[in-house]
N, C-alpha and C positions, 0 to 999 in steps of 0.2 A: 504494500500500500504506500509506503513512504517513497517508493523508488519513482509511484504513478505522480504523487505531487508534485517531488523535484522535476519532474520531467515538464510535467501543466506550467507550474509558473515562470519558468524562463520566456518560455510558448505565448502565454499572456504577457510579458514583459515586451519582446519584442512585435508582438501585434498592436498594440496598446487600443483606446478605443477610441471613435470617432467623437469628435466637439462639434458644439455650435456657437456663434454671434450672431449678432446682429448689426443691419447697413440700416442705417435712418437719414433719408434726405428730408432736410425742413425747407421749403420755399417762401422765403420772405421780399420779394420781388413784387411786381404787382400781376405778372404775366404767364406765361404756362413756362412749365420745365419738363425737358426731355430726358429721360436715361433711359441706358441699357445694364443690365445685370445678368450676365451666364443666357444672352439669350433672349434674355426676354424684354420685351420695352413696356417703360413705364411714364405716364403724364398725370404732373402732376398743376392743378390750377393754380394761379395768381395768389398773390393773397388778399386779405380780406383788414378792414381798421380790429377786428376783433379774432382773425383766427389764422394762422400760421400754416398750413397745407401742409402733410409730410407721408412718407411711405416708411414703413420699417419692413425688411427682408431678413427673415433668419436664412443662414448662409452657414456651410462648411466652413469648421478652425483650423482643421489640421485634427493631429493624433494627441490623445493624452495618455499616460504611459505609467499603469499604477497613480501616484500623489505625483507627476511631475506633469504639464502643462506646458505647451510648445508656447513658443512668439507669436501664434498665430498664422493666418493663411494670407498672400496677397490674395485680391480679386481685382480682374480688369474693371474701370467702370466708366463709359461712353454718359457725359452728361454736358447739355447745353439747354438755354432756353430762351427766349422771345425776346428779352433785351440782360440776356446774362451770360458770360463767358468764363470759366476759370482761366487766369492767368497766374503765370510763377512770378514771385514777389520777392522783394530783396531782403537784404538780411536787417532789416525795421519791421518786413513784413507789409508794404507799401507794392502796392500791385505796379509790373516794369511793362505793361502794354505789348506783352508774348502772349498772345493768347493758345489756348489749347479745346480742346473739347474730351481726351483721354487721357486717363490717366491713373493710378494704384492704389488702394485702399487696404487695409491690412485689419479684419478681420479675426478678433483673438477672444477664449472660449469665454464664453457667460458673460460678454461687455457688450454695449452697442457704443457702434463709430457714427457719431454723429456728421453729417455735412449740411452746413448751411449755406444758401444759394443766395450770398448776399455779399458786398454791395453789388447792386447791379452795375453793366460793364456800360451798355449800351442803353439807345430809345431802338422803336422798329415801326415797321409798317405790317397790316397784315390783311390778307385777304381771304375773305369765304367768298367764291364764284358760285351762285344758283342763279345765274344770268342767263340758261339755256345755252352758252354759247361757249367753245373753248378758248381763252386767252393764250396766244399764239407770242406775245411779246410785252412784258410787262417792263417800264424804264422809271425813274427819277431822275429830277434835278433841282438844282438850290437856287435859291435868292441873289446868290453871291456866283453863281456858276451854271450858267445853263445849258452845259453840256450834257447830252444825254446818259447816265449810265446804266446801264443792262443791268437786271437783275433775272431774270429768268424767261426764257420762251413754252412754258407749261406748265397752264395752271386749267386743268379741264374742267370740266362743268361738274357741280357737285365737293371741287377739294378745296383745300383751304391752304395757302400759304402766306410765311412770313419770310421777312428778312430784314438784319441787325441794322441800323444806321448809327454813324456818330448822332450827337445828342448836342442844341444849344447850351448854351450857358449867357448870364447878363451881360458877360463883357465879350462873347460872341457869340451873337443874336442874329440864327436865320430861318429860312422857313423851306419846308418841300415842295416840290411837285411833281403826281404823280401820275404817268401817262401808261393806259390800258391799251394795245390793240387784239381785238378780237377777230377770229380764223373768217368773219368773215368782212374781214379790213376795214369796220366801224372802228372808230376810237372814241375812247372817253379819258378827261384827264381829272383830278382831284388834289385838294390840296392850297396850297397857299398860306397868308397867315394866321390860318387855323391849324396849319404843320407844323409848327414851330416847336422841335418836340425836344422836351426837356431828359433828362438823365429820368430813366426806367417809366415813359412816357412812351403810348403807342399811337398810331393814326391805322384808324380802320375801317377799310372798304368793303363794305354788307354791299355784295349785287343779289337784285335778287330780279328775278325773270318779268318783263316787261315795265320795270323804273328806269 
């Protein structure tokens, strides 16, 4: 019998057993946030003057081995959102305008890793199209600069997109405009100084079929 223990518990020493954490994203923006985790995607909305938006994902730690407890597990994690960006920050901790969208989180047993999706980076533009019609070329341009720039040629009937713009401020103050052509070479434009979009500020195009 004593020969069957010795033999068990080395057995269980080197298998050790599987942990868990948990990943909690808090969005404190005012706008939706995007992530991906092992897979799967997740949106999370804007916030609210009274409520904080968040997902918790319990996620694999790694092995725990009898009383001893690894560092933990990296996990990849794909996160962006409607006027928010992670960027790497200097050693104050002062965001340096690299931005990223990927980037590692380390997952260690019976803790949650908190991230919070704040300050915002960006303002944005964004579009739900139920205009009947596919948008074939969607552009802007500024106050200050009326050259055209492209942001997307595909936005079909039924979806919805965004995209990030720099953001005014008082001591540079300008406004958007924003120019739709539709697959069947109608244009509509939107915008002006009602565009004047301030940091974590959005402008939004509701078409909706025969307005």
């Amino acid at each position: 019998m004593k020969k069957i223990i010795l033999t068990i518990i080395p057995i269980l020493i080197f298998l050790g057993c599987s942990t868990e954490g948990d990943l909690k994203i808090i969005n404190k923006t005012n706008h939706n946030i995007y992530f991906t985790v092992k897979g799967t995607d997740y949106i999370l909305e804007g916030a609210t003057r009274t409520d904080y938006p968040s997902k918790t994902i319990t996620l694999d730690s790694g092995k725990k081995f009898l009383f001893f407890e690894g560092d933990g597990k990296k996990v990849n994690l794909l996160l962006e959102g409607e006027t928010f960006m992670m960027q790497h920050a200097d050693n104050n901790g002062v965001g340096t305008g690299e931005f990223v969208t990927e980037t590692e989180v380390t997952i260690k047993p019976d803790e949650t890793t908190k991230i919070y999706t704040w300050p915002a980076t960006h303002a944005s533009v964004k579009v739900i199209n139920n205009s009947g019609k596919d948008i074939v070329n969607f552009f802007y341009y500024t106050s200050y600069d009326q050259t055209l720039v492209f942001m997307t040629d595909d936005i079909p009937d039924g979806e919805t997109y965004y995209y990030r713009l720099n953001y005014a401020t008082n001591q540079d103050w300008f406004y958007y405009w924003f120019k739709i052509v539709y697959d069947d070479f109608t244009e509509q434009t939107f915008g002006g100084t009602d565009a004047a979009l301030y940091l974590d500020e959005q402008f939004l195009i509701d078409l909706v079929m025969g307005e």
